[in-house]
Each structure stands twice: as structure tokens, then as C-alpha cells.
Backbone bond lengths (Angstrom), bond angles and torsions (degrees), N, CA, C in turn:
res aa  C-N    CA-C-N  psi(-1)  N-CA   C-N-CA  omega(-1)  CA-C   N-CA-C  phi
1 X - - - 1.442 - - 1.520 108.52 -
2 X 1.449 127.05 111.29 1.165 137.62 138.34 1.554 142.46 -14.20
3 X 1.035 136.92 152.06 2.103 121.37 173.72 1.329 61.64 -110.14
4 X 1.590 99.27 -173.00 1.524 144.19 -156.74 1.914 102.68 -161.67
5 X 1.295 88.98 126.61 1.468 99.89 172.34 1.642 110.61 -81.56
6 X 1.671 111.33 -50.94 1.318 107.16 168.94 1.487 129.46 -60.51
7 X 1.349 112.94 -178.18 1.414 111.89 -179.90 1.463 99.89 -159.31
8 X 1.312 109.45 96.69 2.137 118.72 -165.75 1.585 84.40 -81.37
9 X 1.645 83.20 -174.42 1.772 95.06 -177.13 0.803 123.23 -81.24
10 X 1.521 126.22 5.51 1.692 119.67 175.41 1.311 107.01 -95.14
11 X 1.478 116.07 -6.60 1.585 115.59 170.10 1.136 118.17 -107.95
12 X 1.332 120.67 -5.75 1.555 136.81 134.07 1.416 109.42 -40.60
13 X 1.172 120.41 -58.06 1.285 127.63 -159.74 1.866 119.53 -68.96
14 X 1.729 97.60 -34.95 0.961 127.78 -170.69 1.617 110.08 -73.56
15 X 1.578 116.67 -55.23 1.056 124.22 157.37 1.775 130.42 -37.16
16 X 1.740 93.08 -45.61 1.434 101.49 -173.28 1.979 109.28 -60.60
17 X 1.841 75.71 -53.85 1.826 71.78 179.20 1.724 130.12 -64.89
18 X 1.456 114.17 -3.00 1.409 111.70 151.00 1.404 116.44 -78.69
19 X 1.119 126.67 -32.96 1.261 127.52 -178.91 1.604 122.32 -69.63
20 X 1.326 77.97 -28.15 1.833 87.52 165.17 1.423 116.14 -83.03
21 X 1.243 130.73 -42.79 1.548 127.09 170.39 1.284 134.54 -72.79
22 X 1.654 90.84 -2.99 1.663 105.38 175.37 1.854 94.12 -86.58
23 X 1.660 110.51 -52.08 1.430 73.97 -164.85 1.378 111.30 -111.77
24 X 1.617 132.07 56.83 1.145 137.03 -168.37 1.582 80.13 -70.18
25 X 1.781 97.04 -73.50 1.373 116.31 -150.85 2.152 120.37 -46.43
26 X 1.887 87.27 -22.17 1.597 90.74 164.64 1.494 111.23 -80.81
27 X 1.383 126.08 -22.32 1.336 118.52 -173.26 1.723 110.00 -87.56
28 X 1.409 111.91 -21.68 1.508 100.13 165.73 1.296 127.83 -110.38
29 X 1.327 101.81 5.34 1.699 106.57 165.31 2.005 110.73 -95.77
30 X 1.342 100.13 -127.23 1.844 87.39 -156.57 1.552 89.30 -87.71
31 X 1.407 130.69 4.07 1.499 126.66 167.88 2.117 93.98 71.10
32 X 1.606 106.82 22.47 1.422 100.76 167.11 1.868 116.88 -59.03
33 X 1.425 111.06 152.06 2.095 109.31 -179.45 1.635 76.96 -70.85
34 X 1.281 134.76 -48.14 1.365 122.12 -125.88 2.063 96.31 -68.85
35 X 1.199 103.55 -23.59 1.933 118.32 178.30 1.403 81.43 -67.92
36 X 1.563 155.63 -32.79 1.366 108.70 -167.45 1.688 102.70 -111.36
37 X 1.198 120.20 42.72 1.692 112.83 -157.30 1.540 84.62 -85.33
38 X 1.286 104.08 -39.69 2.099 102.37 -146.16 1.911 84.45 -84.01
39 X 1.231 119.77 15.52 1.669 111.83 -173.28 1.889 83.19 -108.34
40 X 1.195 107.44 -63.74 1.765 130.50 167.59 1.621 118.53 -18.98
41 X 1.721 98.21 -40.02 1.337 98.93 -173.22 1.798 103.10 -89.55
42 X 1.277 100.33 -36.99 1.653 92.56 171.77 1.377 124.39 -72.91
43 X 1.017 109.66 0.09 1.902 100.74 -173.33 1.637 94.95 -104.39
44 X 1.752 106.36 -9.01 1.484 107.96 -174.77 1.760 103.64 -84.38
45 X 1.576 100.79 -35.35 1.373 94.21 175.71 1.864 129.09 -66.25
46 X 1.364 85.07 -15.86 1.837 102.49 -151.75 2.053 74.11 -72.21
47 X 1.562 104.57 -64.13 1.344 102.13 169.94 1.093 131.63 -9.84
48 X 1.201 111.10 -75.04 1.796 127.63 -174.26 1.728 99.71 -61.17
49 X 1.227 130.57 -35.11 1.348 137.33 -155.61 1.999 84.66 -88.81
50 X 1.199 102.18 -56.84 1.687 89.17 -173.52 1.568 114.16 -66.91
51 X 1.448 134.15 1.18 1.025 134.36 177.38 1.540 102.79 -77.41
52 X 1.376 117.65 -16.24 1.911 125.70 -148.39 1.716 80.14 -97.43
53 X 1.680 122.14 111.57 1.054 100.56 166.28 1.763 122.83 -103.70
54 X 1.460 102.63 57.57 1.424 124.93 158.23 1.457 118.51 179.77
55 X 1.349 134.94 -158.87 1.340 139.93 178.67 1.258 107.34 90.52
56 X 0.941 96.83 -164.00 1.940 111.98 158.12 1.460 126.68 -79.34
57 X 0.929 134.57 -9.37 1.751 159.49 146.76 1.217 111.23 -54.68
58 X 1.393 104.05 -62.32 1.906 109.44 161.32 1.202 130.86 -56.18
59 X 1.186 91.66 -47.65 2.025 103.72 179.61 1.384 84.63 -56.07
60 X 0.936 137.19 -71.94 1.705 141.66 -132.63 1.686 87.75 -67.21
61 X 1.304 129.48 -76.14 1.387 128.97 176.89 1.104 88.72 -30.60
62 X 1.595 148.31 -123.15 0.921 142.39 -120.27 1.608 139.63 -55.20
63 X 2.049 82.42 -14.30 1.589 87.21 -175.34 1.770 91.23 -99.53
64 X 0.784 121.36 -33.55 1.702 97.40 166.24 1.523 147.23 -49.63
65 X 1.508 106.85 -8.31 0.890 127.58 178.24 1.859 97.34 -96.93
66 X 1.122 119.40 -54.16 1.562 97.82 147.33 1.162 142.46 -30.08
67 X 1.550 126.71 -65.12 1.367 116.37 -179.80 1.816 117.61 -62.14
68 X 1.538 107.97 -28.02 1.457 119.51 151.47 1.220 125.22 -6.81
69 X 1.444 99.21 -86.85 1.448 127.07 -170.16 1.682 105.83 -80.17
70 X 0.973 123.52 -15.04 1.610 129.17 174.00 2.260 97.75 -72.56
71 X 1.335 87.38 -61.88 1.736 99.81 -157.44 1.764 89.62 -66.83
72 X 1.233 118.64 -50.49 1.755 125.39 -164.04 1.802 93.51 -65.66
73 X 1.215 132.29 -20.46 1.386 140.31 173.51 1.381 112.19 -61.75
74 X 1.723 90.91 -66.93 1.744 85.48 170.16 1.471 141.90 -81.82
75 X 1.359 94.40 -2.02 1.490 114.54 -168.36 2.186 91.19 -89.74
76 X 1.086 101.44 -18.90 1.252 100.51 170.60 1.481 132.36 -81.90
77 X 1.423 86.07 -38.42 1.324 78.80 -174.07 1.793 118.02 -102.42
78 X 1.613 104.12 -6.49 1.406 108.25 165.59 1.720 99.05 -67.19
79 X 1.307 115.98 -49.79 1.728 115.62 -155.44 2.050 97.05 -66.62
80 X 0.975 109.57 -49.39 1.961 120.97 -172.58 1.546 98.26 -98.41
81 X 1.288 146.08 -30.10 0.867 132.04 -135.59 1.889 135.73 27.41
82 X 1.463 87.70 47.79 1.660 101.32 167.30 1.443 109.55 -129.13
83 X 1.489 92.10 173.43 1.882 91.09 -178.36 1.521 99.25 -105.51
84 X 1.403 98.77 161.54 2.100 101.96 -170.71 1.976 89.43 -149.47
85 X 1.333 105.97 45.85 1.342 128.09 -174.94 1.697 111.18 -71.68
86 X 1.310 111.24 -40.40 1.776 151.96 -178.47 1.610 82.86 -48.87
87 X 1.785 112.33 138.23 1.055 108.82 -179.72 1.796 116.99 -115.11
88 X 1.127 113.02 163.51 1.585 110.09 172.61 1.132 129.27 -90.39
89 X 1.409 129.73 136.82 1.407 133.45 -170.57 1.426 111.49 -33.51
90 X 1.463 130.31 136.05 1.205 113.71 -163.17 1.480 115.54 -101.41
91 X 1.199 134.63 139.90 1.594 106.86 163.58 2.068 99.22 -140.21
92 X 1.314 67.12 -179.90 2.215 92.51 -176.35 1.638 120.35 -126.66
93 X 1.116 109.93 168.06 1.327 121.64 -178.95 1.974 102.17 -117.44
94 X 1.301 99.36 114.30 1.625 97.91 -166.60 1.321 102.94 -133.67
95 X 1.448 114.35 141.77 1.514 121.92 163.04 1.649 83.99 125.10
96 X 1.131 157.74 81.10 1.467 159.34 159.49 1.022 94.34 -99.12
97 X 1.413 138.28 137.75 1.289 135.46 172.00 1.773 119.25 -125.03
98 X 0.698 144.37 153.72 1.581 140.17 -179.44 1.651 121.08 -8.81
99 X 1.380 94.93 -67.36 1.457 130.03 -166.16 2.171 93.15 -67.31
100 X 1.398 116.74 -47.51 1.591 118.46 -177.93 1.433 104.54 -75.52
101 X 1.380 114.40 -24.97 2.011 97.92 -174.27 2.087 89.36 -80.23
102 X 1.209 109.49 -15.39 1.730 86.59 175.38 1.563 99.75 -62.22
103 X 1.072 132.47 -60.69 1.562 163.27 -163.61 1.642 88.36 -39.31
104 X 1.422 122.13 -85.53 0.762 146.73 146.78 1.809 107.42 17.50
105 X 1.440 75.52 -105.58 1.946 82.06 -159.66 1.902 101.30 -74.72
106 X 1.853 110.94 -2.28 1.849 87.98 152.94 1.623 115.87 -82.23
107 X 1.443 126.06 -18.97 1.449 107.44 156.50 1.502 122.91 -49.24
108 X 1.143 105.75 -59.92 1.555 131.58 178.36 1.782 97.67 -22.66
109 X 1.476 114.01 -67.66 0.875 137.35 175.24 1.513 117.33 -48.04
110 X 1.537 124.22 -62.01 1.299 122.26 -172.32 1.811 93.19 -60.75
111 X 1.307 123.20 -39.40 1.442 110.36 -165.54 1.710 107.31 -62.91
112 X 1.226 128.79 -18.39 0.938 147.76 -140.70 1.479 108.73 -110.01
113 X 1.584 109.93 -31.51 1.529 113.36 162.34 2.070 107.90 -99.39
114 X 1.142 109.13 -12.49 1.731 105.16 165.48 1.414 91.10 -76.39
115 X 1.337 134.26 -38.52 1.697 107.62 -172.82 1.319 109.46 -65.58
116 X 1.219 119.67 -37.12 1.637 111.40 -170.80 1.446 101.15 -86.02
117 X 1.109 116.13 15.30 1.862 106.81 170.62 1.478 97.03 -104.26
118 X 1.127 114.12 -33.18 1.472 113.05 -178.32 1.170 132.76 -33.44
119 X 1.411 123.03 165.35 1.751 124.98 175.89 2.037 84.22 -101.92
120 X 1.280 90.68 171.67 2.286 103.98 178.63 1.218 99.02 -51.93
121 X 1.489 114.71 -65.48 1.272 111.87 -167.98 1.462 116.43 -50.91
122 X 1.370 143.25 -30.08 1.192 139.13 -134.85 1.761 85.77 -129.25
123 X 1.353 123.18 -16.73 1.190 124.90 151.39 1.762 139.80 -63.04
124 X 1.112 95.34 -35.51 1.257 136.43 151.15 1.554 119.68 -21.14
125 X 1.860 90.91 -82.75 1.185 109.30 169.24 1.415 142.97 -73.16
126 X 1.330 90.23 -17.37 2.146 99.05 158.97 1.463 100.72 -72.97
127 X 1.279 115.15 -31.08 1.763 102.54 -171.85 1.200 119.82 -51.87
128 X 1.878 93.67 -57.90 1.292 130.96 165.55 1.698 112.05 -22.96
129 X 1.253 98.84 -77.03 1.748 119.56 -174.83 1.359 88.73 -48.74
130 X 1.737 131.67 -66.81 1.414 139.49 -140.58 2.209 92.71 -64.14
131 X 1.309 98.89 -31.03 1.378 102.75 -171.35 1.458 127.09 -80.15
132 X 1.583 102.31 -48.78 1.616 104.03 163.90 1.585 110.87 -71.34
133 X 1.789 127.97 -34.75 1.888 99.71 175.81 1.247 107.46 -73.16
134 X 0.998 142.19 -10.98 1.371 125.31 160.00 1.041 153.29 -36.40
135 X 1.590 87.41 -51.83 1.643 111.98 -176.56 1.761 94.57 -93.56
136 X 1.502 103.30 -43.07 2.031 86.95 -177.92 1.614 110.61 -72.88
137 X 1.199 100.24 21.12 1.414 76.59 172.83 1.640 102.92 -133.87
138 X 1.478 106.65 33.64 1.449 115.17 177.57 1.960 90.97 -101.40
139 X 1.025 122.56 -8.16 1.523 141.60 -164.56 1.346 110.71 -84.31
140 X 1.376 155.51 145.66 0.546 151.68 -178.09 1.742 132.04 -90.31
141 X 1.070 84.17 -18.34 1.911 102.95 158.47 1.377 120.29 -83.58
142 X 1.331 131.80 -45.03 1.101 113.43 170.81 1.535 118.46 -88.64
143 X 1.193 127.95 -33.77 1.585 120.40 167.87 1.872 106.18 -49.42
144 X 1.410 124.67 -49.27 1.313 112.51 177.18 1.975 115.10 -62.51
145 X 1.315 117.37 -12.97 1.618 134.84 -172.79 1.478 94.42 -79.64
146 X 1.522 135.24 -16.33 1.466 131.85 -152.83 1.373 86.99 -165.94
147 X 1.261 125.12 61.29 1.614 143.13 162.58 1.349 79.97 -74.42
148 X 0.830 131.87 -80.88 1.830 139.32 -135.14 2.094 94.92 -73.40
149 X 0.982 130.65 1.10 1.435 107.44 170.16 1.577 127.24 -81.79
150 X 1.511 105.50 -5.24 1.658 115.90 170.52 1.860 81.45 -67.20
151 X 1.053 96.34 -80.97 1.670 101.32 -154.51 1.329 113.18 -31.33
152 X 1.775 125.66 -52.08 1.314 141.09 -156.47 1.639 76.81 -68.35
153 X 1.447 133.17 -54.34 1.274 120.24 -148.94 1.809 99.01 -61.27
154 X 1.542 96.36 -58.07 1.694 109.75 -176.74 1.897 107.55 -32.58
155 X 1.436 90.14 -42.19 2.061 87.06 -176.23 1.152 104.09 -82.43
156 X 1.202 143.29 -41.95 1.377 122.07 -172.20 2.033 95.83 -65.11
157 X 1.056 109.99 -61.04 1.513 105.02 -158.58 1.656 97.54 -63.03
158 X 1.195 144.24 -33.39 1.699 125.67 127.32 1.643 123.50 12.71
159 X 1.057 96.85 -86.29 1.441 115.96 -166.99 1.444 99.64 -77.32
160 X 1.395 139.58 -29.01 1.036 125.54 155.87 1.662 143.16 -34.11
161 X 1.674 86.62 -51.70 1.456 108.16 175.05 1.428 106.72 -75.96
162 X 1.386 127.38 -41.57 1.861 122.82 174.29 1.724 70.57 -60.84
163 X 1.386 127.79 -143.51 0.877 140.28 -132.32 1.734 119.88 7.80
164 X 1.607 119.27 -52.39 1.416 127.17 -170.07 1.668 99.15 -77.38
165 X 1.574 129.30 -4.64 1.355 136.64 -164.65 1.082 93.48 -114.94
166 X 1.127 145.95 16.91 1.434 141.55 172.30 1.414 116.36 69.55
167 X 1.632 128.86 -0.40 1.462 144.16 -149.37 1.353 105.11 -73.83
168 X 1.283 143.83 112.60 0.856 164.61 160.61 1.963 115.67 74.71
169 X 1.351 91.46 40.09 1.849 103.57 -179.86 1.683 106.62 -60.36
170 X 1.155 97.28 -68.58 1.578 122.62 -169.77 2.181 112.89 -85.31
């Protein structure tokens, strides 16, 4: 099995309907941020992971946008009986540089030890989150909406390295 750079409308579709069951339950309960953090933290990781353009961060972006477009296929055409096969303009997150894949995959990571602290439900919802930024950001509207997270990553993990280099302490 292959990743996929694109993301057609059945993985459009696929995405949407997590995105919808993630935040029904904030939109008909007290509509608190704190109900969408553990959704927040996965779409933050999926982020950081689609900025990685390879590794295992990459693989993972790319193959989610596969199972996407596989499940949003059939989920289409069992639910309408049409096909939504047709793909969406594609875009990427480019410019990761040394210093941002540290940045990077220690978010990756912190999201990754809140999942295993988690209760199901709240597991759930990193999946959730980890599953729809994935795929919207195989899209070309939202990867161009978050141009700037190569860079933000590149400066923080920057200043990381001055900091551990002694660069401008004293």
C-alpha cells in the first residue's frame, strides 16, 4: 500500500464526517475550548508530522490520506450511491529544516504521551484531530493557511540550538 499526496472527495468526505463527530458533542453541550483540546492536540500533531517531508511522520501523513480516500469512497457511494473518486487541488507544507524536524517530532511526541494518559474518549479525539489535519492539510487551502509552520517550527528549533550552544547567554 502506497500514501497519496492527493486527497479526492471521498476523503474529503471522510475527514468531514470525523470532524463532524468530534465536534457535535462540543456544539451541543456547554460549547467549552477545553472539549476540543484533546481533538486540538491531534490535528496539531498531524500538522507538525505533515510539515516532515519524509520519515515516519511522512509516511503517516501520506498514508492517511489513503485510508481517507479508500473509506470516504465507500462511504460515498454506499450513503448517495455516487462516486467522489475526483481529486482536490493538492498542496504541502515545505521548507522543514534540521533544527524544525527536532521541533517537530518532540510535539509529535508530547501528543503521543497525552494519548497514553488519556481516558477512550479523549483518545478518540487525538485520533480524530490526528485524522482530519492530515487529510486537510493534504488540500490545498489549508496547507497554503499554515505556510508559515515550516518556518515557526525552523525558529523555535533555532533558538533551541543557540540556547544548548551557549549563543548569546552572557
Amino acid at each position: 500500500m502506497t500514501g497519496t499526496t492527493t486527497l479526492t472527495l471521498g476523503g474529503l468526505l471522510a475527514a468531514l464526517l470525523v470532524l463532524v463527530a468530534n465536534l457535535h458533542p462540543w456544539w451541543t453541550g456547554g460549547r467549552e475550548m477545553k472539549q476540543l483540546a484533546m481533538f486540538g492536540r491531534g490535528f496539531a500533531a498531524a500538522a507538525c508530522a505533515a510539515a516532515c517531508p519524509g520519515g515516519l511522520l511522512g509516511w503517516a501523513h501520506s498514508h492517511a490520506g489513503t485510508v481517507a480516500n479508500g473509506a470516504g469512497e465507500r462511504a460515498s457511494t454506499a450513503g448517495a450511491g455516487t462516486s467522489s473518486g475526483s481529486g482536490l487541488t493538492t498542496g504541502q507544507l515545505v521548507g522543514l529544516g534540521s533544527t524544525g524536524a527536532v521541533v517537530a517530532v518532540l510535539a509529535v511526541f508530547l501528543v503521543s504521551l497525552s494519548y497514553k494518559a488519556a481516558g477512550k474518549k479523549d483518545k478518540r479525539r487525538i485520533i480524530g484531530g490526528a485524522f482530519v489535519g492530515s487529510n486537510f492539510l493534504l488540500t490545498a487551502g489549508v496547507a497554503g493557511a499554515l505556510t508559515w509552520l515550516p518556518s515557526a517550527l525552523n525558529g523555535v528549533g533555532d533558538a533551541v540550538k543557540a540556547a544548548f550552544e551557549g549563543a548569546g547567554v552572557l
